[in-house]
N, C-alpha and C positions, 0 to 999 in steps of 0.2 A: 658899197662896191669896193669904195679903197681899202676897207678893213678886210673883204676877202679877198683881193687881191695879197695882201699885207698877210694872211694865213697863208696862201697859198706859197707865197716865199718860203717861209718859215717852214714850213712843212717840207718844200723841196731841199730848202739849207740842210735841216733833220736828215735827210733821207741819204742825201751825198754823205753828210759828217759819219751817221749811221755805218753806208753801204763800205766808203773808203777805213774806216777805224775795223769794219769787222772783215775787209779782205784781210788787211795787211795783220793786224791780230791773228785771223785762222794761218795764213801763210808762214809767220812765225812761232807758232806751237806745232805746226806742222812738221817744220825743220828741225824742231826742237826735240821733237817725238820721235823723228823717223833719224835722227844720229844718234837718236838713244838705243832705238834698235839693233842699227849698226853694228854700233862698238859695244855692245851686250856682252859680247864672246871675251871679249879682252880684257874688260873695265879698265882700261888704262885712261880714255875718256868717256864723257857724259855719263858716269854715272850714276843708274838709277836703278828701279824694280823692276825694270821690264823684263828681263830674262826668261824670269817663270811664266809671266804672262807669254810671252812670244810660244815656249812648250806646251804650254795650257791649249793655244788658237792652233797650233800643229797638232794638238793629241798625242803628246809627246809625255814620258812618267818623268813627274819633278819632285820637288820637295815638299811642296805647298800643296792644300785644298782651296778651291775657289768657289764654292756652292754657293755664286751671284754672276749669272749666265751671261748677263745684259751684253756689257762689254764684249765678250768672248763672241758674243752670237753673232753680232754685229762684227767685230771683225772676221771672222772664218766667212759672215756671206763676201766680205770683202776679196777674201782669198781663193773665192773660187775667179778669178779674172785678175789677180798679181800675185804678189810672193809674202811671206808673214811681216817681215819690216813695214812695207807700206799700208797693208791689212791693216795692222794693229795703229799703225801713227793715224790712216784715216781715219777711223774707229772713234779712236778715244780726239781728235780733232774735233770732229763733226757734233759730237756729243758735248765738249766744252764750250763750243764755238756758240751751239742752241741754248747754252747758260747764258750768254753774251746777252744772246736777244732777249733771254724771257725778265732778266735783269733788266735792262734797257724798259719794256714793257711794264712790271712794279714799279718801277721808280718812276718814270711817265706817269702811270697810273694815279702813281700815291701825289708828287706835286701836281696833278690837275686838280686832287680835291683842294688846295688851299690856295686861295688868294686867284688875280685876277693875272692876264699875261701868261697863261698857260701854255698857247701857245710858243713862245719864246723858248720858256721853262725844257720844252724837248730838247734845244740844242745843248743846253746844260746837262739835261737827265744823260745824253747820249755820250759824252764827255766825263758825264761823275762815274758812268758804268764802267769804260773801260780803265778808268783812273783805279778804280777798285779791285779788276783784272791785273792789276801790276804792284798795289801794294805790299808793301810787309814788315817784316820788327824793323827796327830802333839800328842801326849798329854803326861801328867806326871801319874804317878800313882797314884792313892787315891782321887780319883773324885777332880780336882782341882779348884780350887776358884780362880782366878788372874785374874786383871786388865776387871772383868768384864766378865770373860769368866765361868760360875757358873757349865757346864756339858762337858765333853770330847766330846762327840757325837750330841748331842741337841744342836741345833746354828751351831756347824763345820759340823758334815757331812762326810758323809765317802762314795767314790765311790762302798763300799761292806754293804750295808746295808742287814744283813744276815739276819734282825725280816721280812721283808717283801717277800714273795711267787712271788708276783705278778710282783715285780722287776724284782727278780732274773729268772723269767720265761721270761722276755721279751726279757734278753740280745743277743740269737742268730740272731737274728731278728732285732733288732737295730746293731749292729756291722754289718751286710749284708749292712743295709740301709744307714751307714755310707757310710762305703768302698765304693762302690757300689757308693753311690751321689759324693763322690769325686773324683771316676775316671770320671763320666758322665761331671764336671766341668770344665777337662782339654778339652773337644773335645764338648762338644753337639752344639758351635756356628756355627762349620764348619760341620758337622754331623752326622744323625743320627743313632743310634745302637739300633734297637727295638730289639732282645735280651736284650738288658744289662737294656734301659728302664723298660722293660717287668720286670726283675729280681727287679730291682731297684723297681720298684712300688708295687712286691710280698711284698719284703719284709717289706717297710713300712706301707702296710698293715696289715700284721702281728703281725708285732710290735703293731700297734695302737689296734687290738683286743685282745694281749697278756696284754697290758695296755698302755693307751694314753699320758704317759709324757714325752716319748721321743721324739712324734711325734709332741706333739706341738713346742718343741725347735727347730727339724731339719727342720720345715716345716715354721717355720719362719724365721730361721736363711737364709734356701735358699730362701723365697721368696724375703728379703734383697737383697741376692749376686743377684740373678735373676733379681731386679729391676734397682740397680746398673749396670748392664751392659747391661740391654735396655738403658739409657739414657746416659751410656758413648759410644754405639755404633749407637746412634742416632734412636733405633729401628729400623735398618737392621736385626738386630736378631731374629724381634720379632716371625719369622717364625717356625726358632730352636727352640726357647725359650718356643713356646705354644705345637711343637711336647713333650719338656719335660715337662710340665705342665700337661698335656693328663698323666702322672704316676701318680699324684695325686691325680684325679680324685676319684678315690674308695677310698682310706682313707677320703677324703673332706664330700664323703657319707656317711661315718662310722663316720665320727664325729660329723654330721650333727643327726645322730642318738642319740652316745653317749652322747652326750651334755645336752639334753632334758632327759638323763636317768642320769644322774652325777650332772650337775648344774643345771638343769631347775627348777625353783618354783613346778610344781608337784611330784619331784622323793620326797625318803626317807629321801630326805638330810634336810626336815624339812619345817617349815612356810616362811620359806625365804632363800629361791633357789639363784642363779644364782650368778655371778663373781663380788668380788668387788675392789674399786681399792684404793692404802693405799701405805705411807712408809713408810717400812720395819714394816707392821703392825704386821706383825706374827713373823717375825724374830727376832723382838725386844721381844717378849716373851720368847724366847728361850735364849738371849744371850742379853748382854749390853754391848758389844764389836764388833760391824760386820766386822771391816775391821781387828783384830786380829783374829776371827773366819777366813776370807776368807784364810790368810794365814797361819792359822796352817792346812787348808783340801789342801791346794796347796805349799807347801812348796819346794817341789820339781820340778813342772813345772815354778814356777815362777823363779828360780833356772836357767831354762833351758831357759826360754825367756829373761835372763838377759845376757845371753852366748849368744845365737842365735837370736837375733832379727832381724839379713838380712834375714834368714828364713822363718821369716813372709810373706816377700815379692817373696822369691822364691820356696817355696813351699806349695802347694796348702792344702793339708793335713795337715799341721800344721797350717795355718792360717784360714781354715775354721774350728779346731776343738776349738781353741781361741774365734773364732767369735760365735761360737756356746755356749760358756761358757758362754762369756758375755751376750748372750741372755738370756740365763737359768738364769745366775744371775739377771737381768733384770726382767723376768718373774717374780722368786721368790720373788723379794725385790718390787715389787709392785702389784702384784696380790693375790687376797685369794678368797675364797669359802665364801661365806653369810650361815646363819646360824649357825649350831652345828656343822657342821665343821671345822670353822674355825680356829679354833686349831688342827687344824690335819694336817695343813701346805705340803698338799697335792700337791703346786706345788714346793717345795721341790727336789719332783722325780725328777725332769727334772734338777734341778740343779746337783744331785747327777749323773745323767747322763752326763752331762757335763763337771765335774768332770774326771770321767773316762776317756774319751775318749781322755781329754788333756794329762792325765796319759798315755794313750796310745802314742798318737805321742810324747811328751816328750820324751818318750824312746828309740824311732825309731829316731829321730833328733839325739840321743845325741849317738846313736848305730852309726847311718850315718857318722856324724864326726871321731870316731873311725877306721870306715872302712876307711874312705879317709886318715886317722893320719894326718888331719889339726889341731886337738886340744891339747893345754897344758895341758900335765898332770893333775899340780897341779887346772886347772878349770876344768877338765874331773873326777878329785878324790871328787873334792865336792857337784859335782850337784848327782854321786853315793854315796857319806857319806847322803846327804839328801832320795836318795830314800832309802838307807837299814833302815834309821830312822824310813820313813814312812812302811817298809816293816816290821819291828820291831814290831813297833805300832801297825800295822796292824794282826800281829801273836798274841798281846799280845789282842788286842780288841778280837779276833777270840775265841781264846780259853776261853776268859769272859762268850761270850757270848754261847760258846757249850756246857761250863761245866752249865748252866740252869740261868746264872746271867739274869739282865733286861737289857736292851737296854738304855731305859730312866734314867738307874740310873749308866749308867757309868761315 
């Protein structure tokens, strides 16, 4: 009885820590979204992308193609009962905010498999979530200049890029398609789970018409792992391997769409459409430092792969969210958009999603060892002095960019 009396605490601590971290969180991206709306017209503050989006939710002719509805759909139902500013900030609000939870949920999820005081473990999970919601790169104060590296944000990159809607709309939806692909990894050779498929291919759906940059990371990242163990299992698998294929299907079709409305020589993207290929052609516009850039936006996970590197090999979720960066980086550091785009360093996203997500299992690896108490303090206190750095940063970038600063000019 006193033990579930002693849950029952715990679970209501949870729930307050939960309900008050995800008001005032939603409340502050909300104000955050909706001065961006505002001062759209001026840009003299909050500078961000919302612009065309705002045109886009009016049906209004812009410069851009957006053929990924989600967003859009969602605010115009918004807009039949207020004006497109608040439309679009509830929108892409509601949509971040349900990242909030389903994060909260995974990481819950993943420390109840390890160790004992799992209950506890929620008020943690609910605290590392939003801690995660606010980090980002490395930087100094006063827009710094060093060894190459000319902007805090532009070149590094930040897993919370707060200027962009369409990001921050996708994230519930990409964290499903994560989780979700990585438990499908551990089992689909021996079989199959059309529930969990079915879920699994919701949501990278989703994702991809919420916005397509995550989708190209995870969908090549797995066709890798996927090809990789048709030819280390001889294509015995290959039976498995095409019932999980069958999830991708309908994003394959959706891209198959977008593509021709994003890159294709006809869309808005100008006289000269389509994908080009280049090293570090865009990236070097940003930054004369890349492999300083890499490690001020990862400071902390690489921290944690320097501690845990058997990891890599034993668990599945930390090593596919690795492999997934280095695609993303990959992606980024050789691909760009032709045209007048090209300076928009649009496949960026996908790195900044890759980002995160390492951020995520970092945290959970470095949580895991804590539960077991296999690690020494003194390399358990440093790979945490690096996250509260980036958590720091990450408060200080935040609040730059709410109080109406620019993005580009941090």
């Amino acid at each position: 009885m006193c033990k579930e009396k002693q849950n029952r605490k715990v679970s209501c601590v949870t729930g307050v820590v939960l309900a008050a971290g995800l008001l005032g969180y939603t409340v502050l991206m909300y104000r955050l979204f909706y001065q961006q709306a505002v001062h759209c017209a001026t840009r003299e503050l909050y500078f961000s992308d919302i612009k065309a989006y705002l045109e886009t939710i009016l049906g209004v002719e812009c410069d851009y193609d957006f053929p990924y509805p989600v967003f859009f759909w969602l605010a115009k139902f918004f807009l039949l009962f207020t004006n497109v500013a608040v439309a679009a900030s509830l929108a892409a609000t509601l949509l971040n905010s349900l990242g909030v939870i389903l994060l909260f949920y995974y990481v819950r999820k993943y420390l109840e498999e390890y160790g004992k005081g799992a209950e506890k473990g929620r008020v943690w999970a609910a605290l590392a979530t939003y801690s995660i919601f606010f980090i980002s790169m490395l930087y100094w104060p006063g827009r710094p200049r060093f060894l190459g590296i000319t902007n805090s944000y532009l070149g590094v990159f930040t897993p919370n890029p707060y200027h962009n809607l369409t990001y921050m709309a996708t994230r519930p939806f990409a964290i499903a398609a994560f989780f979700l692909f990585v438990r499908i990894l551990d089992y689909y050779e021996e079989r199959t789970d059309r529930k969990e498929f079915f879920l699994f291919g919701l949501s990278l759906l989703l994702t991809t018409m919420t916005k397509p940059s995550y989708t190209l990371v995870l969908v090549s990242t797995a066709g890798l792992v996927m090809l990789y163990r048709l030819f280390r299992g001889r294509w015995k698998n290959f039976k498995r391997s095409f019932y999980l294929g069958l999830a991708f299907v309908p994003t394959f079709i959706d891209l198959l769409y977008q593509f021709g409305g994003v890159f294709g020589g006809s869309s808005k993207a100008g006289e000269a459409g389509g994908i080009g290929f280049g090293i570090g052609s865009v990236w070097k516009l940003y930054t004369n430092n890349i492999p300083l850039a890499i490690v001020l936006a990862l400071g902390f996970p690489l921290a944690v792969l320097a501690f845990h590197g058997k990891a890599l090999r034993e668990n599945t979720l930390y090593r596919f969210s690795w492999a997934q960066l280095i695609v993303s980086a990959m992606e980024w550091f050789l691909l760009y958009e032709n045209g007048r785009r090209f300076s928009d360093a649009n496949f960026s996203w996908g790195y900044m999603h890759g980002i995160f997500f390492v951020f995520v299992t970092s945290v959970l690896i470095l949580a895991q060892d804590m539960i077991k108490k296999r690690a020494e303090k003194w390399a358990v206190s440093i790979q945490w002095l690096l996250f509260g750095l980036h958590l720091a940063c990450g408060i200080g970038y935040f609040l730059y960019i709410w109080g109406g600063n620019a993005f580009h000019e941090f």
